[in-house]
N, C-alpha and C positions, 0 to 999 in steps of 0.2 A: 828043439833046442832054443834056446830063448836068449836073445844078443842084448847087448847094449849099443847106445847110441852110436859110442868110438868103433865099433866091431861092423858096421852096417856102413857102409859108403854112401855119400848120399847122389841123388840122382843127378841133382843140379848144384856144378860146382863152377865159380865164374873163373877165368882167366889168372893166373898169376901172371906178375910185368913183365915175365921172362919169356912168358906165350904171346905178349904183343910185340912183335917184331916190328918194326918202323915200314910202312909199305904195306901193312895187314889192313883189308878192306873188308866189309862188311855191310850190307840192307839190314832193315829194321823190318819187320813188319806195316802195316798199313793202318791207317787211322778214321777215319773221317771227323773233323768236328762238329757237334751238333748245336742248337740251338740252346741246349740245356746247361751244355759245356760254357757256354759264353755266358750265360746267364749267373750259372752257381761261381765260375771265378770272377767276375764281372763283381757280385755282392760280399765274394767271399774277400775280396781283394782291395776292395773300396774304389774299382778304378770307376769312379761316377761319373768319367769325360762324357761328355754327348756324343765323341763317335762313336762308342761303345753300346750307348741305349740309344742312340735317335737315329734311324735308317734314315729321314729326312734330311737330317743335318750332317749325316756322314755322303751322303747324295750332293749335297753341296759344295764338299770338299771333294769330289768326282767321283768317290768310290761307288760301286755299284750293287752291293749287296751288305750284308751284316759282318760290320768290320770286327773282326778279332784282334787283341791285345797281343803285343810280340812277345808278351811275357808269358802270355798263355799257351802262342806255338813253342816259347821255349818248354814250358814244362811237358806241354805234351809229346814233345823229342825227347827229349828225358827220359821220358817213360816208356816210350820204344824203344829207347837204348836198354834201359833196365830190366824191360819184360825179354830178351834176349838170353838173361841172365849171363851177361860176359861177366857183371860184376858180384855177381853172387857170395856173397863169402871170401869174397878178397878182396873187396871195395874198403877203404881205410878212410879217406877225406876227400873232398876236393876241396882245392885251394885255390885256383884262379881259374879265370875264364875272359874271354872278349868275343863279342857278341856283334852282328851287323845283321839289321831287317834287311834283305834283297825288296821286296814286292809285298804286299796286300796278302793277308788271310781272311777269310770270307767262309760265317757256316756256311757248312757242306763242300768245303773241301775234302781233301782226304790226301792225308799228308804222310811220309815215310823219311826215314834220315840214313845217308850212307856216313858211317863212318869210317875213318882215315887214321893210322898211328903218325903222326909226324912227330914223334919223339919220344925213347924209354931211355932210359938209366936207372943204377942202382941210386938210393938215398943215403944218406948220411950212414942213415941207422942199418944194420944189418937186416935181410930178409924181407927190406922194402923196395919199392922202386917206384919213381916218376916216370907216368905216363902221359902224352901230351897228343890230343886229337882231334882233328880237323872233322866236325860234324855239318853237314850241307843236309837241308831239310826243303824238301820237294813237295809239291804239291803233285795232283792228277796227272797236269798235263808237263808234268816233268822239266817247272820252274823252280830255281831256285827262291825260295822265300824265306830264309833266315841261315844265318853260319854261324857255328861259336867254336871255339879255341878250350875246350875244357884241360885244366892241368888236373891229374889227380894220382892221391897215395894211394897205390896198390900189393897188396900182401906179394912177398915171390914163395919159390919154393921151400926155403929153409927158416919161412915165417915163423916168431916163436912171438909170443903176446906179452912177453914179461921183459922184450926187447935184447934178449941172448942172454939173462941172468939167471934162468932156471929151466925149470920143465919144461917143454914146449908143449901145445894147441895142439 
């Protein structure tokens, strides 16, 4: 018998607002950043500081190994959040975020991020909702090295895409 897309559930289906309850905690998986990593966001980013490319000159500023860009541990949090799939198919926007480096990234860490709900509500619109959450992103030896406050629009249960004026999704 031969289904359609709508008839087949799909495997991986992320969170609606109504599934993040304020208190819901959660690990990421584990990361390590490589040499390669610093390298391709490094040219892809245009960050051409000299901590970035000079081990000498980042050695001078005390650090001890191949300093990484906090923009680049943000993304790669990000990505652990995402590869999770909490947001899978109910990720709508994000809208705001604040963001604080703790300590030093260095290839060959290996980084994981807990996340935290510190705040859902419905939105304006029907069958959305504002989710707000405290991300702390760890290194090996289980420092903190970067935090961010991400706000985001997330689909709820009685998400319709034409915003409650017709058919629903």
């Amino acid at each position: 018998m031969e289904r359609t897309a709508t008839e087949v559930p799909p495997l991986v289906r992320g969170l609606t607002y109504e599934e993040m309850p304020v208190g819901q905690v959660f690990r990421t998986a584990r990361r390590t950043v490589t040499e390669t990593d610093l390298v391709n966001f490094v040219t892809w980013g245009g960050f051409t500081e000299p901590l970035f490319w000079d081990a000498s000159h980042a050695a001078e500023g005390g650090y001890t190994g191949r300093l990484v860009p906090g923009g680049l541990t943000y993304c790669l949090a990000e990505g652990l959040v995402l590869q999770t799939n909490v947001l899978h198919g109910t990720g709508l926007a994000f809208l705001h975020m604040e963001l604080t480096v703790r300590g030093p990234v260095y290839v060959g860490d290996t980084l994981y991020a807990v996340v935290e709900t510190t705040g859902c509500r419905p939105s304006s619109k029907p069958g959305r909702g504002v989710v707000t959450s405290l991300i702390t992103v760890r290194n090996q030896r289980d420092e903190e090295v970067l935090v961010y406050t991400p706000v985001r629009l997330i689909r709820g249960r009685d998400y319709r895409a034409d915003g409650g004026q017709g058919a629903s999704r």
